[in-house]
C-alpha positions as CSV (number, residue, x, y, z in Angstrom):
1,X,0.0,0.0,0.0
2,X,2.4,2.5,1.0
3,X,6.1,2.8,2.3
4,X,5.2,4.7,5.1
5,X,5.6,2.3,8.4
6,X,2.9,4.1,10.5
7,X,0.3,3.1,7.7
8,X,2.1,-0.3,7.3
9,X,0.0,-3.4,8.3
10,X,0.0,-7.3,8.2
11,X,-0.3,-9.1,4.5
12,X,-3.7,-9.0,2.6
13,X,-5.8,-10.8,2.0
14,X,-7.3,-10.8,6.0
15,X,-9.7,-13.3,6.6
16,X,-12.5,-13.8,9.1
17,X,-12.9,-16.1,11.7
18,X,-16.4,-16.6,13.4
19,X,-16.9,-16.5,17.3
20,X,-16.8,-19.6,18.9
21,X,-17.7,-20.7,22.2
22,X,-14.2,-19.8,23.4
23,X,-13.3,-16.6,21.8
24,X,-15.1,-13.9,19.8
25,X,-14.5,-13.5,16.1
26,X,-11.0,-12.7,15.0
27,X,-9.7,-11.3,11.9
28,X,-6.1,-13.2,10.8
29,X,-4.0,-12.8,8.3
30,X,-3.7,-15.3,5.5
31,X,-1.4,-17.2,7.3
32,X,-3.2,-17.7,10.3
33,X,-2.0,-14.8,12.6
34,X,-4.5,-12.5,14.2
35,X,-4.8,-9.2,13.3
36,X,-7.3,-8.2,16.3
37,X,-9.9,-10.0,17.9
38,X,-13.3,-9.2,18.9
39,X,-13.7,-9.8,22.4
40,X,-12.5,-9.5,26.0
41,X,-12.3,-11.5,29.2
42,X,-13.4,-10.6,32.2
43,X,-12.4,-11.6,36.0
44,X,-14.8,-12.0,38.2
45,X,-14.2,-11.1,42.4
46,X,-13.4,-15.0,42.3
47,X,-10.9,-14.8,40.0
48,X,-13.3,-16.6,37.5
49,X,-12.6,-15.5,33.5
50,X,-15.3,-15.5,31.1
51,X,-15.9,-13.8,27.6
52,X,-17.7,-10.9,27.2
53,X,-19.4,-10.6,23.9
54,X,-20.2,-7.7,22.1
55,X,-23.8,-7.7,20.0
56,X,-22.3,-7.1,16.9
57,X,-18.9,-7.8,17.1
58,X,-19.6,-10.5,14.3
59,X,-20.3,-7.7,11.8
60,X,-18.0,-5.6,12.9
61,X,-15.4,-7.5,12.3
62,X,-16.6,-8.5,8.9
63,X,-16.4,-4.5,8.1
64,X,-13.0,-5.0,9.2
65,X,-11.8,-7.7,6.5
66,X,-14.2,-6.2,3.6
67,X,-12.6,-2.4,4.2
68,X,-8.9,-3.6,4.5
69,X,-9.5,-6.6,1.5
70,X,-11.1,-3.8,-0.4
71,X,-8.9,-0.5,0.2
72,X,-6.8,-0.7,-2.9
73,X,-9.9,-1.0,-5.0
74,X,-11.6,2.2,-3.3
75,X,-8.9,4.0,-3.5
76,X,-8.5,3.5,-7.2
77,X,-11.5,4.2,-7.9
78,X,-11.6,7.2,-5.7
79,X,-8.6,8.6,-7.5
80,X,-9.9,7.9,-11.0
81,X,-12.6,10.3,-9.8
82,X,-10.4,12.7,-9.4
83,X,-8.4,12.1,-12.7
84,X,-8.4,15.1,-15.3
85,X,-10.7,14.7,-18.2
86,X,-10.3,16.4,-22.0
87,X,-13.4,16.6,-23.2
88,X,-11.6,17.7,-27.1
89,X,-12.8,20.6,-28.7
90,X,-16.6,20.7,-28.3
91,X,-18.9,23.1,-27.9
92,X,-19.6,24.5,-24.3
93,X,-22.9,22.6,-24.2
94,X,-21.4,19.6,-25.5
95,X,-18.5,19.9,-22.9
96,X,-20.9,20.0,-20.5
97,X,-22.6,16.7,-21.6
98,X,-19.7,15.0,-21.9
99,X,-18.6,16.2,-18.6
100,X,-21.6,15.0,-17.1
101,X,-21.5,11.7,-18.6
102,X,-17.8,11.0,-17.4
103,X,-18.8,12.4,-14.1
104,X,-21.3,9.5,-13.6
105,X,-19.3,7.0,-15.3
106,X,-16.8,7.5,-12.5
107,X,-18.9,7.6,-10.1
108,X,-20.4,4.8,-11.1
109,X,-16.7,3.1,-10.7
110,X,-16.6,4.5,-7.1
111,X,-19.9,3.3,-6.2
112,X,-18.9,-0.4,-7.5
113,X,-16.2,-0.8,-5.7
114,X,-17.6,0.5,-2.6
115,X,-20.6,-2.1,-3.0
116,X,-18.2,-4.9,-3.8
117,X,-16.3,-3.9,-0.3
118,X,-19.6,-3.5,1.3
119,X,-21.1,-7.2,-0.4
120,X,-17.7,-9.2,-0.2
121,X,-18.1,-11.6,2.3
């Protein structure tokens, strides 16, 4: 993604792993190595451990692994948004079409790739 080391993070693809009876869901690398995980123990006054679960930590952690899988795509997509666009020589009104159709055509791209990060699972 980037050579910066405060944005650096583990190997793509992540992957999801569903709560269990022992642990909460936990997203890993593709090698197996958790990322983060989705829950927390708590001692009791007995010194008794048990796992708290969080209502939606299943989906949460689901956004986790579509956002990260997805990020190159969005960005790309993003930034062809943003790309400059010669319409030739035209009139103004048929700059203006033109404009308006490459306008939606990108953000039509954009809105893909968003609703493939937000369907991926």
């Amino acid at each position: 993604m980037t050579d910066n080391p405060f944005f650096a993070h583990a190997p793509l693809p992540w992957d999801l792993v569903p709560a269990a009876d022992d642990h909460g869901p936990c997203v890993t690398t593709a090698f197996g190595t958790t990322v983060c995980d989705f829950y927390s123990v708590r001692i009791d006054m007995c010194g008794q451990t048990s796992v708290v679960e969080y209502t939606d930590a299943d989906e949460n952690a689901a956004a986790v692994v579509r956002a990260v899988n997805n990020y190159r795509a969005l960005v790309a997509a993003l930034r062809s948004c943003a790309e400059d666009f010669d319409t030739g020589p035209t009139t103004v009104m048929g700059s203006a079409v033109l404009l308006s159709r490459e306008f939606r055509r990108r953000m039509a791209l954009a809105a893909d790739a968003l609703s493939d990060a937000v369907e991926d699972r």
